[in-house]
N, C-alpha and C positions, 0 to 999 in steps of 0.2 A: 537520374536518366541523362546528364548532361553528358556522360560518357560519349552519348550520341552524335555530339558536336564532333568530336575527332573521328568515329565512326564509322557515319551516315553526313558527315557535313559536306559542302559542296563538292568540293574535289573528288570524292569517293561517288557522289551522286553524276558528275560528267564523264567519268571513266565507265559508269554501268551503263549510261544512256547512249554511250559514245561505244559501246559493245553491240547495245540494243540495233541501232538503226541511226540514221539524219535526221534527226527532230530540230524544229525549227525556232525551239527554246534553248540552245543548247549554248547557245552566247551568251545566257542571261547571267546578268552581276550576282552573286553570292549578297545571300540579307539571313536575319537572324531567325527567321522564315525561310524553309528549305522555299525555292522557287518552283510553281507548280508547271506541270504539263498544260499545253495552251488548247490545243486540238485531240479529237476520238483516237487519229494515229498516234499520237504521241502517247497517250494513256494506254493506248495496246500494247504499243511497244516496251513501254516500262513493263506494266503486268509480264510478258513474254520473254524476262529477260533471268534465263535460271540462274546465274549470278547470286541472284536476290533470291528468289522465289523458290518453292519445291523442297521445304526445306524440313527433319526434324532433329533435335537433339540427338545426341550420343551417348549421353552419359546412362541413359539406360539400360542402352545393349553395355557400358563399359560395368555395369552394377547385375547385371541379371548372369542366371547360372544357365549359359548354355555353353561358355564357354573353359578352357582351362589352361594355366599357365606352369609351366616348370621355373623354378625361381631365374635363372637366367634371363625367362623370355620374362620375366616379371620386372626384373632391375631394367631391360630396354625400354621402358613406357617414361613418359615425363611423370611429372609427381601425379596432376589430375587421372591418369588413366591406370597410377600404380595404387592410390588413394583410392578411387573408387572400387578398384578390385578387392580391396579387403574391409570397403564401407566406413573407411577413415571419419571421424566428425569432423573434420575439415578435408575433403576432399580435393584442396585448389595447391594447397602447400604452397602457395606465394603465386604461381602461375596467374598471369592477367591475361584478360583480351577473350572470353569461354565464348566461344564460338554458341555452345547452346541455347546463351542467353541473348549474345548481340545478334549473331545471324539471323533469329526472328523477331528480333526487335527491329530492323532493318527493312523487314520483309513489310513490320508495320506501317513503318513511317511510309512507306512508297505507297504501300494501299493506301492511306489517309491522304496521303499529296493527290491519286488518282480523285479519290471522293471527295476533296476539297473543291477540287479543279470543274466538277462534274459538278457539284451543287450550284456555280457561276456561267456554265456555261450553257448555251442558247440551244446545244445541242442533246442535252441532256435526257430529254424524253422523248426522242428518237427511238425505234426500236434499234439502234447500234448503242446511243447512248446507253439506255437500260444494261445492254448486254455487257458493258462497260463496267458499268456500276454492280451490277451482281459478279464479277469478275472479282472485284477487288475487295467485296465484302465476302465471297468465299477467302481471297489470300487472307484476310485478316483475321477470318475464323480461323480457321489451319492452324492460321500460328498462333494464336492466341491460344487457343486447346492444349498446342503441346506442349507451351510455357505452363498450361496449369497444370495438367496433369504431371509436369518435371518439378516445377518449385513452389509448389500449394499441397493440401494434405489432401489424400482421398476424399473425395466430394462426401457427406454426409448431410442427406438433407436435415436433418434435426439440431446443427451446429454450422447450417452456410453461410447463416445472417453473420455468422459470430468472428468463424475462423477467416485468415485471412488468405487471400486470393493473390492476385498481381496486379501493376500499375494498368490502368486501362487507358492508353493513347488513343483518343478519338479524331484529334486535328495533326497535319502535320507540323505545329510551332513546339522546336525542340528546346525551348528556354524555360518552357516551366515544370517546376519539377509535381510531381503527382505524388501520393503515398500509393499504398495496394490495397486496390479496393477489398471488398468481400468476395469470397470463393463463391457465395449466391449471385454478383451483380457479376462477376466472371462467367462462369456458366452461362447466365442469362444474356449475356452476350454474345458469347459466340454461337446458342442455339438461337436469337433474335437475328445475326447478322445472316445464316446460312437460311431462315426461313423468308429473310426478307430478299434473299439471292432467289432463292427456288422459280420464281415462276418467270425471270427474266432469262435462265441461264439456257443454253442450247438442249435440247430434249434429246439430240443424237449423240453417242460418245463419236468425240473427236479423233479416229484413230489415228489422224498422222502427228497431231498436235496433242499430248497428252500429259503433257504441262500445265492444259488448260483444263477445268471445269468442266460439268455436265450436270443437269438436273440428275443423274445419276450419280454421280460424284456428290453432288451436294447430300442426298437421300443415303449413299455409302457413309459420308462423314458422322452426319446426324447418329446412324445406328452405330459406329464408334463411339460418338460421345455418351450417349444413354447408356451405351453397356458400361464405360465406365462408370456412370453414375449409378448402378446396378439399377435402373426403369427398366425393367427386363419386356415390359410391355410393348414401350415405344421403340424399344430397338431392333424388336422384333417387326413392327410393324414397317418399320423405317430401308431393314434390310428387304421386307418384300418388296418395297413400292420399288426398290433398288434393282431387284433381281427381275421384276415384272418388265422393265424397262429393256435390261440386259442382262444375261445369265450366263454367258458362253465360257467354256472350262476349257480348257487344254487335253488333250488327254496323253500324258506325259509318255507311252505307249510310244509316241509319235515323237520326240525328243531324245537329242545323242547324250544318250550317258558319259558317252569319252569325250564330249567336249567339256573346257573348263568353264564353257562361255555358254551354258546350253540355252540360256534365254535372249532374247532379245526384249530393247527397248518397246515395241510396240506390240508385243504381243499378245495375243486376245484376250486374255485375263485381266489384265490391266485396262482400268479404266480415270485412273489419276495418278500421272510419273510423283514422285519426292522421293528424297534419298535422306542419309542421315550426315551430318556436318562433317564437312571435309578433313579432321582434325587430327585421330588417334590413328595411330599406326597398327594400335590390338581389333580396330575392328575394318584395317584394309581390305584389301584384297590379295590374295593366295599368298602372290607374290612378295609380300610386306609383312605381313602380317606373326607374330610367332604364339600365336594362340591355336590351339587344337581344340577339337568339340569336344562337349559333357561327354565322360563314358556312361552319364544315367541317361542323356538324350537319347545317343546312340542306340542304347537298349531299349528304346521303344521302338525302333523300327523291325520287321521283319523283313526274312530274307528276297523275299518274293516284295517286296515295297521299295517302287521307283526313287522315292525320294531320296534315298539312303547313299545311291549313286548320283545322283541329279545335284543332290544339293551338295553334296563333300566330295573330298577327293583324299583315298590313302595313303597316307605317308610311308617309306620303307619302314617303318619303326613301327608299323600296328596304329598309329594314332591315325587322326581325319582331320584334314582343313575344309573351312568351306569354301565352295566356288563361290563366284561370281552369279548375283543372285536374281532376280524381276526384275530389276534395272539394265537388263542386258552387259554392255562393256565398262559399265559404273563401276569406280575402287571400291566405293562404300554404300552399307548396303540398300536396300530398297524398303520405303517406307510411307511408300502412299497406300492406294485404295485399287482393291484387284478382288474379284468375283468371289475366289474362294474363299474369303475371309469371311464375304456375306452370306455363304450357303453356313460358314459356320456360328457366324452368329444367328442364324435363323433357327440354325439346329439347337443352339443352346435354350434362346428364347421358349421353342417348346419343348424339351426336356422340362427347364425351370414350371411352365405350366403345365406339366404330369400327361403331356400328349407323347408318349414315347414311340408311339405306332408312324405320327408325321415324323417326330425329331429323327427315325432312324432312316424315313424314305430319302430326307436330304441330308443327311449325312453320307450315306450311302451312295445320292446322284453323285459324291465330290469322288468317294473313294475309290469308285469304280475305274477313276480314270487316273487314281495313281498305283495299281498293280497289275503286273504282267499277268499276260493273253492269258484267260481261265484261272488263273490263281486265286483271285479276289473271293473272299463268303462273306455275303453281306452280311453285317453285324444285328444282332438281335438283343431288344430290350426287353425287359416285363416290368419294368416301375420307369419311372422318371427321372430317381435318384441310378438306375443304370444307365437309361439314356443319357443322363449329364455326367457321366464316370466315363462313358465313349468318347463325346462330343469334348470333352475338356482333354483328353489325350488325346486327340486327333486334330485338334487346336495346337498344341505343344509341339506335335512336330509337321504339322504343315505351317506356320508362319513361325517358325525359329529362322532367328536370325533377320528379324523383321520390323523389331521394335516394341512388340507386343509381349512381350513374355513379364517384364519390370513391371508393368501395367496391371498382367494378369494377377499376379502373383497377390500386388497389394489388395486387388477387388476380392480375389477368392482368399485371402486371410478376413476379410472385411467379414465377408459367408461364415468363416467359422471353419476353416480350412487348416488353420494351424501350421504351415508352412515355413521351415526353419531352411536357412542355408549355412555353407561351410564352406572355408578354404582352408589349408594351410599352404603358407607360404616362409620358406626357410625357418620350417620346424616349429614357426608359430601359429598355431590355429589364432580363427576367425570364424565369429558366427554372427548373424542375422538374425532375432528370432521376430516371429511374427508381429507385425504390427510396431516393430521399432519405429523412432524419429527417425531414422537414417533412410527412410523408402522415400522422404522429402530431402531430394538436394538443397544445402545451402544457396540462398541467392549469390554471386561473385563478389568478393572482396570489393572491387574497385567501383560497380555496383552503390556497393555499403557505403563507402567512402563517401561518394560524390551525390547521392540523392537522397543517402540519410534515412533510407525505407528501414522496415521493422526486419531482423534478419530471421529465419528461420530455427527453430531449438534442433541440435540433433544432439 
């Protein structure tokens, strides 16, 4: 982890805070100890600085099939984003500096500087203090989560003591080097750090500021992380306490189809901004971008369903790019915590327990408000396993292009799903089949080099 010195070391740390705001540390000498925030402002201001913060990997969306490349737009890509497209076992091809890895590692060390700063300081159990403090123990779950779920294997409770996890930084002193813990003391982390956030963090979503945290946000993360770990139970439980809170849908009815930009930043669905690493060019925006949609995504929308227009845009040539996405005017896409994903993890949760008569009432509250006036028929189950057959296609294309689909993919092979993918690309196929080493990205070359960790088999 020493990579961090060049990084996150001081000079990169006064340019962020010197974005931030006037903090009154901001003269301080460089030590082998990043230098802490002094005062509550100054720790705000850090946490508040999307710079750093708001952050997940890409290589997911660059690894998952919602998208497609004609070999031209395929040769455009650096090696990482041509590499992961076809699930290379080396993915980086010499490339340094992966944004997926350092960016929240970065995001780490500034939570820990805030919670170093906070455990010395007089102000600490303040209700500001508090609020402080579960600020930056949410950033540091966040990011922690999507390092594990990008470079650890699907969580398996019967193999988590065993298999191996990521470096867990708990302090900000960037000199000592860590091994990776266990994918069990990972986990346990970041569902420890989010449950010890929960009762300090604001009970109201923030809507001007949604950058920031919400005992909602915390309750939306939680039931992300459990669905990954397929506790189908607690995630269920996790997305009510979430939605009991706040539940407000959009009803896309109300939403310009002709625009490229039809969402905005602050919009009522959202209740936690991040985006995915400002890096590849295959998962820009419109503009940049030379990827077209799945023609198998495509095919699950019907004519009469908002989304199809909302979220893409036709090319003269019969293909589809996607707009501009829940991040409003963001290049890349949108990858926090937004209502509809809770109605569908709640809908999935009871499918999985054979309640198919609830799982279709909320599934149904979602879909009603993404097709045109009278077109909508509410869907009907008779088992559980039809319920979860709806629930998992309507998952698919309401959060494509979201981050979630690379996620999906590994947990429901986990199920017994059997889920194989394909490219070819200039006349060479490619395939993926279920449960490959390759759904675990390589830790980064330079990574390897420098802190000597265990690297991943792919």
């Amino acid at each position: 982890m020493k990579q961090l010195m060049n990084f996150c070391g001081w000079l990169g740390l006064l340019a962020v805070l010197a974005a931030c705001n006037k903090s009154s540390f901001l003269n301080e000498k460089p030590s082998t100890a990043i230098v802490e925030p002094r005062t509550l402002s100054d720790m705000e201001h850090l946490l508040d600085n999307t710079v750093v913060f708001n952050f997940t990997g890409s290589l997911s969306q660059l690894a998952a099939d919602e998208y497609e490349l004609n070999d031209e737009g395929w040769q455009t890509g650096v090696a990482t984003e041509r590499n992961s497209y076809i699930w290379a076992p080396d993915i980086y091809g010499g490339d340094q500096s992966i944004q997926d890895w350092n960016q929240l590692y970065e995001g780490v060390l500034y939570a820990n500087s805030v919670l170093s700063a906070l455990s010395r300081s007089d102000s600490a159990q303040t209700t500001r203090g508090r609020q402080v403090r579960s600020w930056a123990l949410f950033a540091r779950s966040f990011a922690y989560f999507d390092l594990l779920r990008n470079f650890a294997a699907p969580y398996e409770e019967e193999q988590a003591q065993t298999l191996p996890g990521i470096p867990l930084r708990l302090t900000p002193d960037i000199d000592v080097l860590l091994p990776r813990a266990s994918m069990q003391a990972g986990y346990e982390q970041v569902l420890g750090d989010l449950k010890a956030a929960l009762p300090d963090l604001p009970s109201v979503r923030p809507a001007n500021n949604l950058n920031r945290p919400s005992q909602g946000a915390a309750y939306a993360l939680l039931a992300r992380v459990y669905l990954d770990m397929r506790r189908y139970r607690e995630a269920g439980l996790y997305a009510d306490s979430a939605l009991s809170g706040y539940s407000t849908l959009l009803d896309y009815k109300t939403v310009s189809t002709s625009s490229t930009t039809p969402f905005n930043n602050k919009h009522a669905e959202l209740i936690y901004n991040a985006r995915q690493v400002s890096t590849y060019m295959f998962t820009a925006n419109v503009a940049l971008s030379p990827a077209t949609i799945s023609q198998e995504l495509l095919a699950l929308y019907g004519p009469d369903d908002l989304r199809l227009q909302l979220y893409y845009t036709r090319n003269a040539d019969g293909t589809y790019r996607k707009k501009r996405g829940y991040n409003g005017s963001g290049n890349y896409p949108f990858s926090g915590l937004a209502t509809d994903e809770l109605y569908l993890i709640r809908a999935e949760c009871l499918a999985r327990q054979e309640d198919s008569a609830a799982a279709m009432e909320v599934l149904n509250a979602l879909l009603v408000k993404r097709y045109r006036a009278d077109k909508f028929v509410p869907l009907q189950a008779g088992s559980g396993s039809e319920a979860l057959e709806h629930v998992l296609r309507e998952r698919r294309k309401e959060l494509a292009w979201r981050g979630t689909r690379w996620h999906d993919l590994k947990r429901l092979n986990k199920e017994g799903a059997g889920i194989e993918l394909s490219r070819t690309v200039k006349g060479t196929p490619y395939r993926l089949p279920a449960g490959d080493p390759r759904y675990v990205f390589p830790i980064p070359d330079d990574e390897i080099a420098l802190s000597g960790i265990e690297q991943n088999k792919r």
